[in-house]
N, C-alpha and C positions, 0 to 999 in steps of 0.2 A: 582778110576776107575780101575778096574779089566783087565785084558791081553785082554780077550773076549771081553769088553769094547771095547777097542780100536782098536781090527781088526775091530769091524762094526762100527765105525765111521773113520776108514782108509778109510775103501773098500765104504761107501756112499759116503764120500769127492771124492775117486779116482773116481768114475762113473760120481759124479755131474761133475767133471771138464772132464771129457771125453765127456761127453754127449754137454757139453758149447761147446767147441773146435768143436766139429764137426759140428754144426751151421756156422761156419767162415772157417772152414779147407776143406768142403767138395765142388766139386764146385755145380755153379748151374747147372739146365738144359739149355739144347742148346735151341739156338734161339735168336731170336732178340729183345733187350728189347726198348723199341719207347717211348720219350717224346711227346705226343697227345696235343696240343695247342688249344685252343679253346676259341673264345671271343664270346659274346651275344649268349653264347650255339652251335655257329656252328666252326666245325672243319676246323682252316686254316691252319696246318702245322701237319705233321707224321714228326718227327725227329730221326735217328737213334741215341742209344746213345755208342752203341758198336765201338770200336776201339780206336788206341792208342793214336788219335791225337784231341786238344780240337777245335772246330768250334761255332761259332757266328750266331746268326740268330736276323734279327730287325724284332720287331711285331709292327704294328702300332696299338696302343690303341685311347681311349677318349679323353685322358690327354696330350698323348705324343707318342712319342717312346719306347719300351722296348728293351732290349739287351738279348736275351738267350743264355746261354754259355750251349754248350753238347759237348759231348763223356767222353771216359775212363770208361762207365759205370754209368755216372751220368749227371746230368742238374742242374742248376741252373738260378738265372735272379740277373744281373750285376744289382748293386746300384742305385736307380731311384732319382732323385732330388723332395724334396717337394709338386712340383705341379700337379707331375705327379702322384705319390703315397702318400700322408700325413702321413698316418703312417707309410708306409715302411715294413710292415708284408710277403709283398710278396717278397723283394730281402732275408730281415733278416732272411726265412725259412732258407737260401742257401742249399747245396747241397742235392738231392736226389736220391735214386739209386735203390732202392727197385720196384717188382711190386706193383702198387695199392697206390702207395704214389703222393699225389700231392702239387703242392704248386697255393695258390688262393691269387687274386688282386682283391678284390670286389669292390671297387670304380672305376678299370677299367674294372670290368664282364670277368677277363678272367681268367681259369685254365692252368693249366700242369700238364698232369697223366702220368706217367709214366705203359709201358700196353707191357705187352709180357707174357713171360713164366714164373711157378713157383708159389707160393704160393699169392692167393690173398686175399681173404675174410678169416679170421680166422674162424669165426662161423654166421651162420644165426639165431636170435632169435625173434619168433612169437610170 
């Protein structure tokens, strides 16, 4: 590998990791990002997820109870016992924080999307 070699794969490495970091270092946009709860399709709960301190919320499902754990920027759904979830997919997502991420309980018809500001759909394809 030649001198010249080496400055352009310096200088791509040094961009690639600039460009990474700035995904995590830069903040988002303002606003309020909301966990949307929603069982058999219809919306029972807007949860803020912004602020320092974490809060609980019970959904009444099919099967049971659920526990939703929000704020700090994120949501999740506390540990369901077998009867109420069988497989467990919807507590096992745990945390999300993103716009347009949700976490689903299809045996009990219900989501959590998380819905505000920022990037949501990467690409639409027809």
């Amino acid at each position: 590998m030649t001198r010249g070699d080496a400055v352009v794969v310096t200088g791509a490495l040094l961009t690639a990791v600039l460009i990474w970091t700035g995904f995590f270092v830069v903040p988002r946009q303002g606003g309020t990002l909301a966990a949307v709860i929603r069982v058999d399709g219809k919306e029972i709960a807007r949860l803020p997820v912004t602020g320092d301190a974490l809060a609980e919320k019970q959904v009444s499902l099919r099967g049971g109870v659920a526990t939703v754990e929000f704020g700090q920027g994120k949501v999740r759904i506390l540990p369901l016992s077998d009867h109420i979830c069988p497989n467990g997919i919807c507590w096992k997502t745990g945390w999300i924080s993103r716009n347009g991420q949700s976490i689903v309980c299809v045996p009990n018809h219900m989501t959590i999307t998380l819905e505000g500001p920022g990037p949501g759909v990467d690409s639409v394809v027809r």
